[in-house]
C-alpha positions as CSV (number, residue, x, y, z in Angstrom):
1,X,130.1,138.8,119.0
2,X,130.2,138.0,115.5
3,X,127.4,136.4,113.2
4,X,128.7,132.7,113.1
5,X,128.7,133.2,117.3
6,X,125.3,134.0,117.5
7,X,123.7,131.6,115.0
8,X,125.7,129.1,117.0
9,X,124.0,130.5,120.2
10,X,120.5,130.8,118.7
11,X,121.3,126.6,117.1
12,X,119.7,125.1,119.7
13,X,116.4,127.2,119.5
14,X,116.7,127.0,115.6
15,X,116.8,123.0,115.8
16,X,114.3,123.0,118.7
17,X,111.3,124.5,116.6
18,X,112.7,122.0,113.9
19,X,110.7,119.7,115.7
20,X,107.2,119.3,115.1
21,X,104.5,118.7,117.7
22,X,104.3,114.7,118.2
23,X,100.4,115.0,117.5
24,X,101.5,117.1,113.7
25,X,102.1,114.1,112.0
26,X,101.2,112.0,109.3
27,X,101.1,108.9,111.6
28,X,98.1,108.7,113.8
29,X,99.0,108.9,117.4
30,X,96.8,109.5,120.7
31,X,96.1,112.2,123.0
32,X,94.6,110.7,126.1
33,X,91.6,109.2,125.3
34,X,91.3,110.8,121.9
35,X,92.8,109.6,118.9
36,X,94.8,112.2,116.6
37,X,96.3,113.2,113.2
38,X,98.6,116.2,112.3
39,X,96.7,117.9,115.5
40,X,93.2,117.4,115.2
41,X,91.4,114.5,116.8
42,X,90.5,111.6,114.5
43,X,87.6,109.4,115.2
44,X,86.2,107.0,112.2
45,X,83.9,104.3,111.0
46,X,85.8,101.4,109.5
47,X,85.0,98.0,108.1
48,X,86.0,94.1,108.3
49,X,87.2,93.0,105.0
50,X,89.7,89.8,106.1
51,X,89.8,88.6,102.9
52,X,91.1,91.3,100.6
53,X,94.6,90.0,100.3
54,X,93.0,86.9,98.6
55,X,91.1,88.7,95.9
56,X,92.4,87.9,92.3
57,X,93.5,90.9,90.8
58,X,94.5,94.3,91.9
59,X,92.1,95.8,89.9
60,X,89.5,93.8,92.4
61,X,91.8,95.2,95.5
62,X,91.3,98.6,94.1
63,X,87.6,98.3,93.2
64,X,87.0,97.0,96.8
65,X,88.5,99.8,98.4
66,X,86.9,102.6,96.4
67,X,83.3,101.2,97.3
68,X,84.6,101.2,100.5
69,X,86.4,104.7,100.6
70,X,82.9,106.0,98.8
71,X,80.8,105.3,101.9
72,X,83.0,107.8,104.2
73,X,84.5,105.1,105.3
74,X,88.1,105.6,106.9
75,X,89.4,102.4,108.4
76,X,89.7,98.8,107.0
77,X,90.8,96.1,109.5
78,X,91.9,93.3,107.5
79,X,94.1,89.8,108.0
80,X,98.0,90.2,107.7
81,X,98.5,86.4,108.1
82,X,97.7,83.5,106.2
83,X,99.9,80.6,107.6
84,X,99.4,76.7,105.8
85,X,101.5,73.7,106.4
86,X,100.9,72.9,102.9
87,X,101.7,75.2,99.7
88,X,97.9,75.5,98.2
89,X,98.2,75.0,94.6
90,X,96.3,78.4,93.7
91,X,95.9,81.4,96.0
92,X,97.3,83.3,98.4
93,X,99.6,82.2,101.6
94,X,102.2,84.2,103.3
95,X,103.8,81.6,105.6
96,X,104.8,78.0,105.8
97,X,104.6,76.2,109.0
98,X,105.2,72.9,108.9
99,X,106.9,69.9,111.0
100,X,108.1,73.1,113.4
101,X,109.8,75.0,110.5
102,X,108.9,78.1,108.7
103,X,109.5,80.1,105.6
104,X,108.0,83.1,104.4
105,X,106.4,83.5,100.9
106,X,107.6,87.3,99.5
107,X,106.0,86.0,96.2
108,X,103.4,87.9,93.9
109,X,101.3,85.2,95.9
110,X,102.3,86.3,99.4
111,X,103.4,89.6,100.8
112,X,103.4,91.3,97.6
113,X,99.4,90.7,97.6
114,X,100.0,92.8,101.1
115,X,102.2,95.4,99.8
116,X,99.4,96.2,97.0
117,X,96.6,96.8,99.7
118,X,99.2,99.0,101.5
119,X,99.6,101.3,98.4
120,X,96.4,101.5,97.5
121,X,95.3,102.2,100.9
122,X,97.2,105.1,100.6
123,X,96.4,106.4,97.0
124,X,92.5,106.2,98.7
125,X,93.2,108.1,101.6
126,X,91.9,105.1,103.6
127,X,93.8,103.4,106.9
128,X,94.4,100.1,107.8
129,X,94.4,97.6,111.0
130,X,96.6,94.7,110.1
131,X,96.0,92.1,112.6
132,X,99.1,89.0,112.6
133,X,97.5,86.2,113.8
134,X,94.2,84.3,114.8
135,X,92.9,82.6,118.1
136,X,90.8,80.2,115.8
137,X,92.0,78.1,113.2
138,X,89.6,74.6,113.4
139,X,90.4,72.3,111.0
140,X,88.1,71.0,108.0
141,X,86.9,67.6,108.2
142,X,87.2,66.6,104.7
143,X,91.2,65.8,103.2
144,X,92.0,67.5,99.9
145,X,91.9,66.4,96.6
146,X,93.4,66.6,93.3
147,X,90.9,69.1,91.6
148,X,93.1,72.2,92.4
149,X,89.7,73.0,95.1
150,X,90.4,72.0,98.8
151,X,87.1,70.5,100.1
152,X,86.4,72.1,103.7
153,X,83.4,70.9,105.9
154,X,82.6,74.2,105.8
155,X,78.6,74.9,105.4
156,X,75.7,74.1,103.8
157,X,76.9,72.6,100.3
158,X,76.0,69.1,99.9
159,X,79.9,68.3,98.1
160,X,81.5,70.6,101.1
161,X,83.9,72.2,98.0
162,X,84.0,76.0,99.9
163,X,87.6,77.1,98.9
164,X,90.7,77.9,101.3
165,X,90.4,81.1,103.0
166,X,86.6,82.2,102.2
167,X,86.1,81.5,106.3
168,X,87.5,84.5,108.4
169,X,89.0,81.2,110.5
170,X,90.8,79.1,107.6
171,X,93.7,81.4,107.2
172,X,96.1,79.7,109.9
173,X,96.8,81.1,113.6
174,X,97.8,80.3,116.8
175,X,96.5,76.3,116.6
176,X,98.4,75.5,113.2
177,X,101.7,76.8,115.2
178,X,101.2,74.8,118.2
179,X,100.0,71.8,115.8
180,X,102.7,72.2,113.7
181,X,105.6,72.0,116.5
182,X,104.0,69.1,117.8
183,X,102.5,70.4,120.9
184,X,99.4,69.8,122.3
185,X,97.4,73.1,124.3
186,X,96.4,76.4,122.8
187,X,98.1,78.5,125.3
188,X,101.5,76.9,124.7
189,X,101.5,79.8,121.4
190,X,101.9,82.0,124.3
191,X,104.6,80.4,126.2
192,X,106.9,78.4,124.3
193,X,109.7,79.9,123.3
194,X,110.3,77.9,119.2
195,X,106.6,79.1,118.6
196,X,107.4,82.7,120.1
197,X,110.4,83.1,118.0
198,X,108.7,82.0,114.9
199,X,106.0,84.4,115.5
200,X,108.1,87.4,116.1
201,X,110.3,86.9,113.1
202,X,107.3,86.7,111.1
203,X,106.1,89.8,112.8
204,X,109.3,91.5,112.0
205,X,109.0,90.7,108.3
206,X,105.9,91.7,108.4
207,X,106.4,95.1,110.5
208,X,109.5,96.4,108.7
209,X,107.6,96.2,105.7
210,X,105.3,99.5,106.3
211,X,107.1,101.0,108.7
212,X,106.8,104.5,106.9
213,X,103.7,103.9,105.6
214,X,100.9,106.6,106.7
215,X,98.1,104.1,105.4
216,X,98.9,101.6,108.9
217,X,96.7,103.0,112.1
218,X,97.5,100.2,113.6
219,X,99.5,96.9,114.5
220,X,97.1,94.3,116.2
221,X,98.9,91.4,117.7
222,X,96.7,89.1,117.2
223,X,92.3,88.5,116.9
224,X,90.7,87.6,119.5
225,X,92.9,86.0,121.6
226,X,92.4,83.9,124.8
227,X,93.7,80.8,126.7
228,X,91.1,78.4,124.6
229,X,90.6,77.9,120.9
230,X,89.8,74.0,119.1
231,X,92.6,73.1,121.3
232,X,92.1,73.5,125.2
233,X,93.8,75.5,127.5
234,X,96.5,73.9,130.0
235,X,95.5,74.1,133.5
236,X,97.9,77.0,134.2
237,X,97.0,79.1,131.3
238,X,95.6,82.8,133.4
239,X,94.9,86.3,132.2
240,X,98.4,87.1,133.1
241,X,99.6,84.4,130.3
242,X,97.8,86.5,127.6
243,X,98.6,90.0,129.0
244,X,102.6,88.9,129.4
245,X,102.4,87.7,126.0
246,X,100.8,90.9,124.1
247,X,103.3,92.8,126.5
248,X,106.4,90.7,124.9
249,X,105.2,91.3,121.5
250,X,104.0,94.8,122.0
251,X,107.9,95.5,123.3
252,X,109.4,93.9,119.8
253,X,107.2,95.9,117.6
254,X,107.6,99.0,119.1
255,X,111.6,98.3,118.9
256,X,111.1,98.0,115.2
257,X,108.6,100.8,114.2
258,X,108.6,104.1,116.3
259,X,105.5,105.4,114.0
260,X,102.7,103.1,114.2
261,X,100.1,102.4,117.3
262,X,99.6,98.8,118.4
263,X,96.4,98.0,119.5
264,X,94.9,95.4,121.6
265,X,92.6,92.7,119.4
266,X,90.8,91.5,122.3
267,X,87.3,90.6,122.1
268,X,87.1,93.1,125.4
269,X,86.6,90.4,128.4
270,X,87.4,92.1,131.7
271,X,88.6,90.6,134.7
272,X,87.3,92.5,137.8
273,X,88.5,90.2,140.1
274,X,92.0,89.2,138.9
275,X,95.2,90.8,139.6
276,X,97.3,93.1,137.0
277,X,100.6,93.1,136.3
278,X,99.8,96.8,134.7
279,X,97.6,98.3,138.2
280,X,96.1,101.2,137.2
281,X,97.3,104.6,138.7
282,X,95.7,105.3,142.4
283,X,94.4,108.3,141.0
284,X,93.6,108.5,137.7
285,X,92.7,111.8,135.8
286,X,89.0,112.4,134.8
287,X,88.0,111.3,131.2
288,X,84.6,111.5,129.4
289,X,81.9,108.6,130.5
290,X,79.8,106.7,128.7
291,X,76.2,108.7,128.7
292,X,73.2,106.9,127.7
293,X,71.5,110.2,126.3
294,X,72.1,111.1,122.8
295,X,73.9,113.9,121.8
296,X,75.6,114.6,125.8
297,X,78.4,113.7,127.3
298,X,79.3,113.7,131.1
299,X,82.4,113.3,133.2
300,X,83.6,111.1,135.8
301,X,85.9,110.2,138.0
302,X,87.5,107.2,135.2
303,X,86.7,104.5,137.9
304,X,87.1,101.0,136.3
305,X,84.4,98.3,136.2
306,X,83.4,96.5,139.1
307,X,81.6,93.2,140.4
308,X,79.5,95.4,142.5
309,X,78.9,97.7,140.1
310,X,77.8,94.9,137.4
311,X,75.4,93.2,139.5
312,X,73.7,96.3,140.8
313,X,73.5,97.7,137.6
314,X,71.6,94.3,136.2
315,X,69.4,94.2,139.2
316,X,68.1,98.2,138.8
317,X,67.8,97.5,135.0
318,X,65.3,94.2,136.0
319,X,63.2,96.1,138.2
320,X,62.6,98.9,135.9
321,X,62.0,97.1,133.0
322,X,59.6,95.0,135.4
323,X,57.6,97.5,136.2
324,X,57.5,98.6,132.8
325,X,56.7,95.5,131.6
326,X,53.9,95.2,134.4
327,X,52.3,98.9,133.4
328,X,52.2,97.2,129.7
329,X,50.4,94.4,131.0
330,X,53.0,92.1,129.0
331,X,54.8,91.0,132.1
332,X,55.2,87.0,132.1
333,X,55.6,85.9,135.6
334,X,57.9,82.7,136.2
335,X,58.4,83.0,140.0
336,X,56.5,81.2,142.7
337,X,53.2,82.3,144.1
338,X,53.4,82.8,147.6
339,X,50.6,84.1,149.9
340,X,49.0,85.5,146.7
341,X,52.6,86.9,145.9
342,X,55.0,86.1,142.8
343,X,58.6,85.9,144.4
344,X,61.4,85.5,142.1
345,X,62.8,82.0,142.1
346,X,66.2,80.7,144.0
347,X,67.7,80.2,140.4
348,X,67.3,84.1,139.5
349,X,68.8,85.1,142.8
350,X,71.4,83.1,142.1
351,X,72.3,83.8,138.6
352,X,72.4,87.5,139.7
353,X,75.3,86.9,141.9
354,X,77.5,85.8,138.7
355,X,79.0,88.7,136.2
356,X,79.6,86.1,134.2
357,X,82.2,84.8,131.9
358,X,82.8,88.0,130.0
359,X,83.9,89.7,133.3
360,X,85.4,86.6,135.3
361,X,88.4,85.8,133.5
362,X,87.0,82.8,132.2
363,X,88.6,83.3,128.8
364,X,91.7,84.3,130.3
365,X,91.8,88.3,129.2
366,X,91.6,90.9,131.0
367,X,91.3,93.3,128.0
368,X,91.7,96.3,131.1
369,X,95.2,95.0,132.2
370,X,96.2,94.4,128.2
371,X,95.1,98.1,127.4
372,X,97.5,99.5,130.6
373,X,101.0,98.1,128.8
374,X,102.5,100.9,128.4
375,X,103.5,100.2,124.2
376,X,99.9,99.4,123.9
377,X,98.2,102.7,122.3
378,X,94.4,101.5,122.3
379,X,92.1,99.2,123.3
380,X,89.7,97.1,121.4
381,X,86.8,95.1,122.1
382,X,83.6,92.8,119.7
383,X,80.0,92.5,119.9
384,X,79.0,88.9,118.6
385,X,75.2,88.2,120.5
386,X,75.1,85.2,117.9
387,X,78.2,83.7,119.5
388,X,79.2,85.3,123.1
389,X,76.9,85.9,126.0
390,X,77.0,89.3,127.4
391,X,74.8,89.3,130.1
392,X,72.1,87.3,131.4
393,X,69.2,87.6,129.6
394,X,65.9,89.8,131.6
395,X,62.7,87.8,131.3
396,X,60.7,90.8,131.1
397,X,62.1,91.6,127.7
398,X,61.7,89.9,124.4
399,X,65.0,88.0,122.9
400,X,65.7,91.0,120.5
401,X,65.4,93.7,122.7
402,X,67.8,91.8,125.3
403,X,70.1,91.6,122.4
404,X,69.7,95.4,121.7
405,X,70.1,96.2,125.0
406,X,73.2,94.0,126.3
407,X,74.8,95.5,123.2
408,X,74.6,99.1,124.3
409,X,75.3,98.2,127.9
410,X,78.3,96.4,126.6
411,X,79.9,99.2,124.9
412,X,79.3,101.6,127.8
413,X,81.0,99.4,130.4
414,X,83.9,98.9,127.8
415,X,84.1,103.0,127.4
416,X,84.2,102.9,131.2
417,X,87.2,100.6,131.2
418,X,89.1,102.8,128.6
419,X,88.4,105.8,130.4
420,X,89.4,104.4,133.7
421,X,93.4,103.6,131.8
422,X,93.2,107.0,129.8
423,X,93.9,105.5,126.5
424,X,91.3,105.9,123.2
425,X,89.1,102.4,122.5
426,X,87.8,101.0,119.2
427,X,84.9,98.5,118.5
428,X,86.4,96.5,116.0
429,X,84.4,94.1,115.1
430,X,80.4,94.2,115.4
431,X,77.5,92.1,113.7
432,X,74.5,90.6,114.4
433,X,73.2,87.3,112.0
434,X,69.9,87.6,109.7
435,X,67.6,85.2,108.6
436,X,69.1,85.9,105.0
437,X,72.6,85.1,106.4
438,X,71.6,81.9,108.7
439,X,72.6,79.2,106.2
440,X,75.9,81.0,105.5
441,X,76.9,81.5,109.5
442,X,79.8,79.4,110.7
443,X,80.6,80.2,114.1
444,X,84.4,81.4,114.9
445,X,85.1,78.0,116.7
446,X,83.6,75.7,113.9
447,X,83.9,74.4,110.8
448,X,80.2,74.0,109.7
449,X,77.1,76.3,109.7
450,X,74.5,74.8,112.3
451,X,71.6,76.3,110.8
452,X,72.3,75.2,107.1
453,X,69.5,74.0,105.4
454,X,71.1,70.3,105.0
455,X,72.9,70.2,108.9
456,X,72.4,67.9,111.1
457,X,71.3,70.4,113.8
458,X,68.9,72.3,111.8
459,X,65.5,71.8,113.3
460,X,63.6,73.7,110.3
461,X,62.9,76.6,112.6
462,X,63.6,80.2,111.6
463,X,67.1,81.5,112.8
464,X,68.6,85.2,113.0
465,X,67.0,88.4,113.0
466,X,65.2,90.2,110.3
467,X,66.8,92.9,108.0
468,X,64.9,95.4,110.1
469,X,66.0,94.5,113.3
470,X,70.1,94.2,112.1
471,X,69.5,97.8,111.0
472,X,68.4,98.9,113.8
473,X,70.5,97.7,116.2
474,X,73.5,98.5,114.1
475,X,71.6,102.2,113.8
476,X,71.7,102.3,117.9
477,X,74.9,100.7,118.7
478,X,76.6,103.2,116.3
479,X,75.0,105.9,118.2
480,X,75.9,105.1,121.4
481,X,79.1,104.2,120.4
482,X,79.4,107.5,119.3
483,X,78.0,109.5,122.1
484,X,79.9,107.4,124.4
485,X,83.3,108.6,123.1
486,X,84.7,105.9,121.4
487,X,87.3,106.7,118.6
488,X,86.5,103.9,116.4
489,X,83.7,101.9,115.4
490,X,84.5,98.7,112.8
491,X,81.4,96.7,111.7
492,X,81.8,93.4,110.9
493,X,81.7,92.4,107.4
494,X,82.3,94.3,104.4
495,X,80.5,92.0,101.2
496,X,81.2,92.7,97.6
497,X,80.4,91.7,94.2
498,X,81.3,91.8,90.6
499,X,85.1,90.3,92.1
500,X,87.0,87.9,89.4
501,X,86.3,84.2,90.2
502,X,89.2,81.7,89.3
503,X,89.0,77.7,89.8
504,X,90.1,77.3,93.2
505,X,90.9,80.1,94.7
506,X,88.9,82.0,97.7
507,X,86.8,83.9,94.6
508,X,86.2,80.2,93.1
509,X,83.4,80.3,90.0
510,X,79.8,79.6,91.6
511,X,80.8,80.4,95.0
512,X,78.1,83.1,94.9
513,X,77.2,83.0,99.0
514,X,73.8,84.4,100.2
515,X,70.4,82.8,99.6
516,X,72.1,79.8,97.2
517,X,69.7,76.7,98.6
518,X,72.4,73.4,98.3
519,X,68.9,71.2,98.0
520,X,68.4,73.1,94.2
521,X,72.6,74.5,93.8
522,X,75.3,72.9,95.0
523,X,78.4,74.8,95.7
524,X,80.5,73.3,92.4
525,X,82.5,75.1,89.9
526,X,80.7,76.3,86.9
527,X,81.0,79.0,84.0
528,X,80.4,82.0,85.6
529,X,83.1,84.6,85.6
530,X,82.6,86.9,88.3
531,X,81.9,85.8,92.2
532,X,80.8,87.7,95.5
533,X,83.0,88.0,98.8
534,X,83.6,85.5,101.4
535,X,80.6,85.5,103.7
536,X,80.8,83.1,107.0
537,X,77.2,84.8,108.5
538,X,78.0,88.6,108.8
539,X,78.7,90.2,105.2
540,X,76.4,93.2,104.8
541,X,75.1,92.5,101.4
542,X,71.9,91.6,101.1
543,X,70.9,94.4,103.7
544,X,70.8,97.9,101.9
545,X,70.5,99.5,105.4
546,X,72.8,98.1,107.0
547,X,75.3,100.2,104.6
548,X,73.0,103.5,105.0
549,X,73.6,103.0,108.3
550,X,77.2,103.2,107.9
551,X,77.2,105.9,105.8
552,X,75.2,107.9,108.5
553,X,77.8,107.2,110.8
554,X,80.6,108.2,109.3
555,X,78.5,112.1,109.4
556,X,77.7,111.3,112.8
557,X,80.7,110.7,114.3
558,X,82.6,113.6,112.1
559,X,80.2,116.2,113.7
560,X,81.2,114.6,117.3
C-alpha cells in the first residue's frame, strides 16, 4: 500500500476529528438543562435595557455597556423592533407599517443603530437577547404636533410631552400590525397570513444580520405574548394559537441561522389543563428540582406541574403559615365563629379550588407546550407582583411578604416545568415598583401612570415598596433562582445617567425621570445637556442595592 492509499484510508478519521464537539463553540448552545459555551456550562445575570438602540450617540451605546459589563454582568436583553406607521422626525425606527405595507429603515437611524450594539457587545465580551416584537403597543391619547416632540399621554407631566420610545410599550408590536392591515383582534397577528409574512420578512432581515455573530444568545420571538393586548382576543384565539405560531416562526429562523438558540419570551403562564400539540415524553429523564434550601440541590423525577399539585401546595403553605401566625399571636381571623370555633368562610374554600389565571390558560400560553418545540432551545418566564397575580394572596401574611413569597414559589414551579421538558429556563424579566418609582410606573397595558401625583386615580396614599424591601426580595429571588437551577436570571431595568439629550428624541433635554414632581417641573424641553434613561416604574437607579445585589449575583451564580 502506498502513502497516498493510506492517507486516503485514514481521510475519513482525519476529517472526523476535524469536527469539534457541538458544545466547543463560540455560539452558546445547551446540554439538557444546562446551558453551554466552548464546553463548560454557562449560567449568567443579565439586565433589561429596551431602549439602547435609541440612545444618541455610540459613545452613549458604548458607555452604557461598560457600566453594565463592570457589574459582572453577562447578558443584556434588549428591543430589536421599533415599528411606526409614521416616519418620526428625530430618532430611531426600524420599520414602517402603514395602510398594510412595510419597508425597512437600514439607515444610520435604523438597523445600523442595531448593528452598533452588536459590535460592541462583542468588543465587551457581553451577550445579547434580541426580542422582535411586542404583545403591547397602547396607543397615546394625545395627536402629535409640530414641535419635533410627539406628545404621549404617558405619565405624570402636566403638558404629557414624554418622547417616542422612552415606554418599553411605544416601540410598535403586534397591535400596530393588526391596526395597520385594517384588522380588528389581537390574535389575528398570529393567524393571518399578510401580517405573518410581513413579520417573517422582517425577521429575516433582522436574523441574517448576525447570523455569525457570537455576541447573540438568543432569538426571542416576541415579549410577552398572549391572545389579548389593547385589542381583544377573538373568541377562538387558544393556547394552541400562540404555541403554533412561536412553532412557525421558530421553524423560519432556525432555517436561516444554524448558530443561535431561540428562546421562548413568554411571561411563563402554564396550562395544566390544556392539551399540547408538543406532549411531553411518557418518561422523561431525571433533571435537577427546584429546592427551597440554600446552597442544595435535589433530584426528581421531572414531573410537570399540576392542578393537584398547585392547590395542595397552597393549602399546606396556609396552614403552616396559620399556625405560625397563631404561635405569633398576629393571626387576624376573618372566618365565622361557630360553636366557639373560627371556620374558614365558603369564599376561601372556594377560591382554593382555582389555580388561577396564570395556570388556566386564561392568557392563552401554555409557556410548557411552547418550551417542548423542538427548535425552541429555552424557556423563559417574568415576575411582575405590581401587574400579574401569581397566586392568591394568604391572609395570615402581610402584603409584602405574600409578594416575597408568591415570587419564590413562582420560580420553583417554573424550574419544575423546565425540568419536566429537559430544556435550560431563564427569568428574563423581574422587578418589583418603589415608592421612589410610583409616579414614573406605567403599566405594560397602559398609557398613563395611575399613581402619578396629578392622575385621576391617585388617591394621595403611599404606593410601592420601600428601597429595603425591593432589595431584599430582589436579594431572595436571585437566590433561589440560583439554587433552583436556573441558567439565567434578567432583572428588569437597567437606568443610566450622564446619556446625551437631544430635542425630541427618547433622551429629550429635561426628561430627567425619577422624583421630578410635575406640580413644581413640568416635563418640557429646557437647556440641560445630558438626560437619564427611559424609566416606565422599574429602572434601578435610585436604589444602590438593588445593583449590589446584582453584582453579588453574578459571584453567586459563577460559584454554582
Amino acid at each position: 500500500m502506498n502513502f497516498l492509499s493510506f492517507l486516503f484510508l485514514l481521510s475519513p478519521l482525519v476529517v472526523l476529528a476535524a469536527v469539534p464537539h457541538p458544545y466547543h463553540s463560540p455560539f452558546i448552545g445547551t446540554d439538557g438543562t444546562s446551558f453551554v459555551l466552548n464546553g463548560s456550562n454557562f449560567r449568567y445575570i443579565g439586565t433589561n435595557a429596551y431602549w439602547l438602540p435609541a440612545l444618541n450617540t455610540n459613545e452613549d451605546i458604548w458607555y452604557t455597556l461598560g457600566n453594565i459589563s463592570a457589574l459582572g454582568i453577562k447578558v443584556v436583553r434588549l428591543w430589536a423592533f421599533n415599528d411606526v406607521n409614521t416616519v418620526p422626525i428625530n430618532g430611531t425606527w426600524f420599520q414602517l407599517v402603514s395602510n398594510g405595507t412595510v419597508s425597512i429603515n437600514d439607515g444610520p437611524n435604523g438597523l445600523q443603530k442595531l448593528d452598533t450594539i452588536v459590535e460592541m457587545a462583542e468588543k465587551r465580551g457581553l451577550y445579547v437577547i434580541l426580542s422582535l416584537t411586542n404583545n403591547w403597543y397602547p396607543l397615546p391619547l394625545l395627536p402629535s404636533n409640530d414641535t419635533g416632540i410627539v406628545p404621549r399621554d404617558v405619565t405624570r407631566g402636566t403638558n404629557n410631552s414624554l418622547p417616542r420610545n422612552y415606554l418599553s410599550n411605544d416601540y410598535g408590536g403586534m397591535d400596530l400590525y393588526v391596526r395597520e392591515f385594517g384588522l380588528e383582534t389581537h390574535d389575528q397577528f398570529y393567524t393571518n397570513p399578510s401580517i405573518l409574512n410581513a413579520f417573517l420578512n422582517f425577521t429575516t432581515q433582522i436574523v441574517s444580520r448576525y447570523v455569525n455573530s457570537s455576541a447573540i444568545l438568543s432569538w426571542e420571538p416576541a415579549n410577552d405574548p398572549r391572545c389579548n393586548s389593547t385589542l381583544l382576543a377573538s373568541q377562538s384565539c387558544t393556547t394552541e394559537t400562540v404555541t403554533r405560531w412561536h412553532a412557525t416562526v421558530a421553524t423560519h429562523i432556525r432555517s436561516i441561522d444554524p448558530n443561535h438558540l431561540i428562546s421562548a419570551g413568554t411571561s411563563g403562564f402554564l396550562c395544566t389543563g390544556c392539551p399540547k400539540l408538543y406532549p411531553l415524553h411518557p418518561n422523561p429523564p431525571p433533571a435537577p428540582s427546584a429546592s427551597p434550601v440554600p446552597g442544595k440541590r435535589k433530584r426528581s423525577n421531572a414531573v410537570p406541574v399540576t392542578t393537584e399539585q398547585i392547590l395542595r401546595e397552597r393549602a399546606e403553605s396556609r396552614r403552616r403559615n396559620r399556625e405560625a401566625a397563631k404561635m405569633a399571636g398576629t393571626l387576624k381571623e376573618d372566618g365565622i365563629r361557630i360553636r366557639g370555633r373560627w371556620v374558614s368562610t365558603a369564599t376561601r374554600r372556594q377560591e382554593t379550588q382555582s389555580v388561577g389565571p396564570t395556570y388556566d390558560g386564561s392568557y392563552g400560553v401554555d409557556s410548557q407546550d411552547i418550551l417542548n418545540i423542538p427548535n425552541i432551545g429555552f424557556g423563559s418566564f417574568m415576575l411582575f407582583p405590581d401587574q400579574q397575580s401569581y397566586g392568591p394572596a394568604d391572609p395570615s401574611l402581610d402584603s409584602y411578604t405574600n409578594t416575597l413569597d408568591l415570587g419564590i414559589d413562582w420560580i420553583i414551579k417554573q424550574t419544575q416545568s423546565a425540568n419536566a421538558v429537559g430544556k435550560p429556563l431563564a427569568l428574563t424579566s423581574f422587578g418589583l415598583v418603589t415608592q421612589g418609582n410610583a409616579p414614573d410606573f406605567v403599566p405594560f397595558n397602559m398609557t398613563t401612570a395611575p399613581f402619578a401625583p396629578d392622575a385621576s386615580s391617585n388617591t394621595n396614599s403611599t404606593y410601592g415598596v420601600t428601597n429595603q424591601q425591593q432589595t431584599d426580595a430582589y436579594s431572595k429571588w436571585f437566590n433561589t433562582g440560583i439554587t433552583s437551577g436556573l441558567g439565567g436570571i434578567v432583572e428588569y431595568q437597567w437606568g443610566q445617567s450622564n446619556l446625551t439629550a437631544e430635542t425630541g428624541t427618547t433622551i429629550s433635554p429635561g426628561v430627567t425621570g425619577i422624583s421630578q414632581d410635575p406640580r413644581t417641573t413640568p416635563i418640557s424641553p429646557n437647556n440641560d445637556t445630558t438626560g437619564i434613561s427611559p424609566n416606565d416604574g422599574y429602572s434601578n437607579i435610585g436604589n444602590d442595592g438593588v445593583q449590589q445585589v446584582v453584582q453579588t449575583a453574578t459571584q453567586n451564580i459563577a460559584a454554582n
